[in-house]
C-alpha positions, 0 to 999 in steps of 0.5 A: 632446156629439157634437151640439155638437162637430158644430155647432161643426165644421159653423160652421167648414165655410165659413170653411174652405172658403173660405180654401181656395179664395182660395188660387191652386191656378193651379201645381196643374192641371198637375202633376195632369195630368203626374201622371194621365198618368204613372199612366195609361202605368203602368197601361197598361203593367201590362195589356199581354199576355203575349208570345207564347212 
């Protein structure tokens, strides 16, 4: 039963996989970018040293 199920979703796989890359994901690239750099000063920022006291 698990083999068939599996076989009916590895059929779908292609389909899938193709619908999703016709999709225009041009509006997608920057937000990633502004969001990895928002991440990236965060991080940053968390790791400073301690102050001197």
């Amino acid at each position: 039963m698990a083999s068939f199920a599996a076989q009916g979703l590895a059929a779908l796989t292609p389909a899938l996989t193709a619908r999703i890359l016709s999709f225009d994901l041009s509006w997608l690239s920057p937000l990633l970018i502004f969001i990895g750099v928002i991440f990236l000063l965060e991080h940053k920022q968390s790791r400073a040293p301690p102050a001197p006291q």
